[in-house]
C-alpha positions, 0 to 999 in steps of 0.5 A: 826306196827299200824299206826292210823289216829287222827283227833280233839281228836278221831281216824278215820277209813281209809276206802279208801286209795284213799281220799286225806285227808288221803295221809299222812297215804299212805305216812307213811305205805309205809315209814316205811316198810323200817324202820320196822325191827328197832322196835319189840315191838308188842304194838309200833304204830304211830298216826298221827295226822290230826287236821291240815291237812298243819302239821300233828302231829305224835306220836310215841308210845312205839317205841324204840330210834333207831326207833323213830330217823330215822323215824323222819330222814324220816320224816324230808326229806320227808318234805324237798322235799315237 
């Protein structure tokens, strides 16, 4: 699964993962690794979008329901412990 980085309309390239503008990217990668089966459309990707780096915006494209719903299940905890 594609996860890409949007930022004011245009995609960014995450060349260093070690920049704290692109935490969220690290986060996602690594939560969806538990999620991944869920999804087997080859075309599924999430875009993360960090116009407002406080309220990143994620866009799930051409994932199936089950997917879609416990992403946001993660998503929603994650948010909570923060």
């Amino acid at each position: 699964m594609k996860v890409v980085c949007i930022k004011n309309g245009i995609e960014v390239i995450v060349d260093n993962n070690n920049e704290l503008d692109f935490i969220e990217y690290d986060v996602v990668k690594d939560q969806i690794k538990e999620i991944n089966y869920l999804e087997n459309n080859p075309n599924a990707k999430i875009e993360i979008d960090l116009s407002k780096p406080d309220c990143p915006i994620y866009n799930l494209i051409n994932c199936n329901a089950n997917f879609e719903n416990k992403f946001h299940d993660i998503i929603t905890e994650k948010n909570f412990v923060l």
